[in-house]
C-alpha positions in Angstrom: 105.5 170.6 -222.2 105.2 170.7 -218.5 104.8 174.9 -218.8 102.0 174.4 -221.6 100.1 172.2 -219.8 100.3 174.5 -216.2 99.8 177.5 -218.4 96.6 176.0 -220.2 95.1 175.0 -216.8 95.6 178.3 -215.6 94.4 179.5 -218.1 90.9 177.7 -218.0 90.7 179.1 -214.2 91.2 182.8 -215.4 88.4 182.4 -218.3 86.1 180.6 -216.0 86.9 183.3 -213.3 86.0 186.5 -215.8 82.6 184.4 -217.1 81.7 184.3 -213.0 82.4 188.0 -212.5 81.0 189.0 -215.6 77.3 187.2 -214.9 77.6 187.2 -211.2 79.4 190.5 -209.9 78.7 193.2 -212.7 82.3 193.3 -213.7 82.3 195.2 -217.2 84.5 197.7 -216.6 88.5 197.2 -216.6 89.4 198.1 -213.2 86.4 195.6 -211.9 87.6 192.6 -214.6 91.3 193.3 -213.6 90.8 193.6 -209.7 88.3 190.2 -209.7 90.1 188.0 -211.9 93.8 189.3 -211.9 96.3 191.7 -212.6 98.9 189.9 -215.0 100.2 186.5 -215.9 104.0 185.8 -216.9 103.1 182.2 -216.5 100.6 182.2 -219.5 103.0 184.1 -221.3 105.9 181.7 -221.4 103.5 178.6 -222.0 102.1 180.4 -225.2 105.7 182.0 -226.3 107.0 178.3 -226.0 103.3 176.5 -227.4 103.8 178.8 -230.7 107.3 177.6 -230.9 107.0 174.2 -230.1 108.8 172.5 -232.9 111.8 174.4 -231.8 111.8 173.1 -228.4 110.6 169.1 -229.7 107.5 169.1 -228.5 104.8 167.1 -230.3 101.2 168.7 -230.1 98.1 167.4 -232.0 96.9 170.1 -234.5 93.4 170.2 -233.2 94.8 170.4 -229.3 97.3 173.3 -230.4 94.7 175.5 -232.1 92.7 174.9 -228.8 95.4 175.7 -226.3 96.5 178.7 -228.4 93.5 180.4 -228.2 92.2 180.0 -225.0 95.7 180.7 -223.4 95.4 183.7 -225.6 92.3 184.9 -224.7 93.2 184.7 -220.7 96.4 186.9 -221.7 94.4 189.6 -223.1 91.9 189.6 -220.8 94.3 190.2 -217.8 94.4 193.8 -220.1 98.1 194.1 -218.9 100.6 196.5 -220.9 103.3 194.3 -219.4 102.4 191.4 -220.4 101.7 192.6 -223.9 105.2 194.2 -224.0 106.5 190.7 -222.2 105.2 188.2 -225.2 106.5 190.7 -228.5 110.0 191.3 -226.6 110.0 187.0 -226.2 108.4 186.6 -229.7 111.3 188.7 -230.8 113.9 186.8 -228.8 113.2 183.3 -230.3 112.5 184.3 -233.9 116.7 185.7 -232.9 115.7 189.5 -233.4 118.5 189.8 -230.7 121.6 188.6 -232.3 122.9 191.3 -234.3 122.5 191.6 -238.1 120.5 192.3 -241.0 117.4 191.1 -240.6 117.5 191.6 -237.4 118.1 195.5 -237.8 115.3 195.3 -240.3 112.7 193.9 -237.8 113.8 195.7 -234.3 113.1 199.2 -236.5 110.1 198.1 -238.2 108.4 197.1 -235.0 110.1 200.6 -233.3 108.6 202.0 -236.1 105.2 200.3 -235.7 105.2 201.1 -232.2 105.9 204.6 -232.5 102.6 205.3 -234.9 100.7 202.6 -232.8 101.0 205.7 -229.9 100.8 208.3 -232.2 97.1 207.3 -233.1 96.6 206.5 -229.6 97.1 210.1 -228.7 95.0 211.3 -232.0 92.3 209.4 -230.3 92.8 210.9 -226.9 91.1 207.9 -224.9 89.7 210.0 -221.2 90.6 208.6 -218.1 87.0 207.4 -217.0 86.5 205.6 -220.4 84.2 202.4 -220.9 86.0 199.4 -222.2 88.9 199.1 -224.6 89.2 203.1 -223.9 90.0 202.3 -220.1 93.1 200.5 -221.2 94.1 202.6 -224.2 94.1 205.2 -221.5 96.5 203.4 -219.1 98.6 202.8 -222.8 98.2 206.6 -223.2 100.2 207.7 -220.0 102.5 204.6 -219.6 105.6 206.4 -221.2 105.4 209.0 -218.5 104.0 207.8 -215.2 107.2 206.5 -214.1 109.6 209.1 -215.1 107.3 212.7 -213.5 110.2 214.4 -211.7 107.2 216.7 -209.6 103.5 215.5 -208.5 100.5 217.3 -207.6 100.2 215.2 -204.3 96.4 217.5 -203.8 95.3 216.5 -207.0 93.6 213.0 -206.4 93.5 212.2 -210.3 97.1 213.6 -211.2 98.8 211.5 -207.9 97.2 208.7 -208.9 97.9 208.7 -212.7 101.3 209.3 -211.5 101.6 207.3 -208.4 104.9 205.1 -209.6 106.7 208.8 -209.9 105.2 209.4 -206.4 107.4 206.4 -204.8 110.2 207.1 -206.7 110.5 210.5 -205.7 110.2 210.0 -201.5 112.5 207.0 -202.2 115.2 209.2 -203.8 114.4 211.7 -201.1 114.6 209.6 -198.5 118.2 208.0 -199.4 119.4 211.3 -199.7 118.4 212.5 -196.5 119.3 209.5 -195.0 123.2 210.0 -196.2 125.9 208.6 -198.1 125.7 205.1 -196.5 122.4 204.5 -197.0 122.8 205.4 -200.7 125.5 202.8 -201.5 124.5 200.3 -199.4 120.7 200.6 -198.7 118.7 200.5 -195.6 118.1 197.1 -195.0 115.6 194.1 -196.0 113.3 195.8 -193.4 112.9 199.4 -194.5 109.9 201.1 -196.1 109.4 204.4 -197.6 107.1 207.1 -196.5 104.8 208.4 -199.2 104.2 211.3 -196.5 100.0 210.3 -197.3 97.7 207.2 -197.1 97.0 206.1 -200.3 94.7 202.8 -201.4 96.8 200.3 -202.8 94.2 197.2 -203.6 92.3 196.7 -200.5 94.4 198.5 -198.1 95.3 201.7 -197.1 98.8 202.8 -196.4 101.3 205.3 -195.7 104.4 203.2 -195.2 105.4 200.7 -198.0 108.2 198.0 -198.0 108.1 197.7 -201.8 107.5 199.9 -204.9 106.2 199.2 -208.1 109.7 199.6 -209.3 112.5 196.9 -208.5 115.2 198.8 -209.2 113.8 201.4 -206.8 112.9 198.1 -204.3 116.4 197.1 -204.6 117.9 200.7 -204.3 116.4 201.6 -200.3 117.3 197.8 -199.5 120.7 197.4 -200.7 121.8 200.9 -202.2 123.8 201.6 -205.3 125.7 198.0 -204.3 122.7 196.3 -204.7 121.4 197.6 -207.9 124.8 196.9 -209.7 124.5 193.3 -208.0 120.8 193.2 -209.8 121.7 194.3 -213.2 124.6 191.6 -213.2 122.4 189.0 -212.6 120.1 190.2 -215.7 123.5 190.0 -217.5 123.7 186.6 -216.6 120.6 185.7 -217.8 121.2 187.5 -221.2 124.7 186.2 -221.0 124.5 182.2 -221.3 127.2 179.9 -222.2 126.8 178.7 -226.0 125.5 175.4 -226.8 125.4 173.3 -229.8 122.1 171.6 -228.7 119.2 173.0 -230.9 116.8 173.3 -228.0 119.2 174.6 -226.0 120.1 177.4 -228.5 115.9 178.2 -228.5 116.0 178.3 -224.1 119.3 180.9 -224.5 117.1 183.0 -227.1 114.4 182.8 -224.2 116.2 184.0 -221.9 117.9 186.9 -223.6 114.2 188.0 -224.2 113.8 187.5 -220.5 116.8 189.4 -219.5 115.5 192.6 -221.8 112.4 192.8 -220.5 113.5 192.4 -217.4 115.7 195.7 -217.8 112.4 197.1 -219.0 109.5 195.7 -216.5 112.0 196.2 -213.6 111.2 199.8 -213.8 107.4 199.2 -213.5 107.3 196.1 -211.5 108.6 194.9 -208.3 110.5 192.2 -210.0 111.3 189.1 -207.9 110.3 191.0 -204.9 106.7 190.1 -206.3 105.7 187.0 -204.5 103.0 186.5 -207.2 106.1 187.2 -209.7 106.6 183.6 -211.6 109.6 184.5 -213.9 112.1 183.8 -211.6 110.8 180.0 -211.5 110.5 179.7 -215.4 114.3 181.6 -215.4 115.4 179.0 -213.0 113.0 176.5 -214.6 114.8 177.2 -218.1 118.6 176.9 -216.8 118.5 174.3 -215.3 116.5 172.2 -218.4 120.2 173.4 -220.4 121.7 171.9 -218.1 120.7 168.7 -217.7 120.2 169.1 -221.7 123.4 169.1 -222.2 124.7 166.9 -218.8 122.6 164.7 -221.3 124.1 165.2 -224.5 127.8 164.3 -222.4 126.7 161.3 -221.2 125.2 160.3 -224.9 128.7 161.1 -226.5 130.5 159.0 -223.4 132.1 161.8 -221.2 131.7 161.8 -217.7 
């Protein structure tokens, strides 16, 4: 109940914080709404995941209190107008309705939503939303490129609209670069907590302009000049761990594990976008660690109840 409540109250700051931009700083456009109130909110995710799916996890809400939680939590997720987050809440909707746990039904669902997807982008690129677009066609815009912008294998670093568009291809390129010059060493071990990557031109990352850059918008890329190949294996073990949890007999227990194996996959998917835990504004690894150790006193619990020490 705890990450309802939090999320709910964080919520009502977000909302109140687009209203005040909205009437008092002339933020109507996407960029403005996203750079005054905020980027993305895993937070508000997890506490409207685990709000809609509240019987499973033996919380009592009052009907009239849910349908008010639910939709202002919701409208603060939208409004952040993040692709991750939207991805983050149907790969954690899919996790506790058990999409994950192979077999029929849930073949059935993880191709009808591939297959939803698939024509959802299709019509996307039909409507062909342009880069300076008003509105909703801002976003579908960012939607538009999404599947590429991470994976351009060239950039035109003198064309400002192009490098930009592209910019997460931009630090995974001199980060790849850079490791290779820098030998076979630095590959499987990394450079060090302390090294940065030169994007070889300032660029304007929120308020600041920079050259050199200690993180990426890629954790496996982060992970890759700070601890090398070593480091990235050490990083995709832990997400196994997360998928990976020990069995439990305890209803809400077997709920948290479905949680967390939709954690642990979009984790393997946000990690190529995101800086991961190297995101000091990154929440998930509190709610992972939040989540565990609830199972564990759950069941530390349930031992106790049945009289073993």
């Amino acid at each position: 109940m705890s990450v309802i409540k939090i999320s709910y109250f964080v919520s009502l700051i977000h909302v109140f914080f687009i209203v005040y931009s909205f009437l008092f700083r002339n933020a109507h456009s996407v960029g403005d709404i996203r750079f005054y109130c905020g980027y993305f909110s895993d937070f508000e995710v997890y506490g409207l995941i685990i709000l809609l799916f509240h019987k499973k996890f033996d919380i009592e809400i009052h009907k009239k209190k849910f349908y008010l939680m639910v939709a202002i939590i919701t409208f603060s997720s939208l409004m952040y107008l993040s692709r991750n987050n939207f991805i983050q809440f149907i790969i954690l909707f899919c996790g506790l309705k058990g999409y994950f746990i192979l077999n029929k039904r849930a073949i059935l669902a993880i191709t009808s939503l591939t297959l939803f997807t698939v024509i959802s982008y299709l019509i996307i690129l039909a409507i062909n939303p342009k880069r300076n677009g008003v509105g909703f066609e801002a976003f579908l815009y960012k939607v538009k490129i999404a599947p590429t912008e991470a994976f351009k294998s060239k950039i035109k670093t003198h064309d400002i609209i192009y490098f930009n568009d592209n910019y997460r291809s931009v630090e995974i390129i001199n980060t790849i670069r850079q490791m290779q010059y820098k030998g076979s060493l630095s590959i499987l071990l990394g450079e060090g907590l302390g090294s940065k990557v030169d994007l070889k031109q300032k660029v304007w990352l929120g308020d600041l302009e920079m050259r050199y850059i200690y993180v990426l918008h890629n954790a496996f890329m982060t992970t890759y000049l700070k601890s090398g190949i070593l480091g990235i294996l050490l990083l995709l073990y832990s997400i196994y761990l997360i998928y990976n949890q020990p069995k439990s007999k305890i209803p809400i227990n077997k709920n948290i594990n479905f949680l967390l194996v939709g954690t642990a996959i979009f984790l393997l998917i946000s990690n190529w976008v995101l800086m991961g835990y190297y995101f000091t504004e990154d929440s998930k690894s509190i709610l992972v660690g939040f989540l565990i150790a609830y199972k564990e006193i759950t069941d530390k619990n349930e031992l106790l109840k049945n009289g073993f020490a």
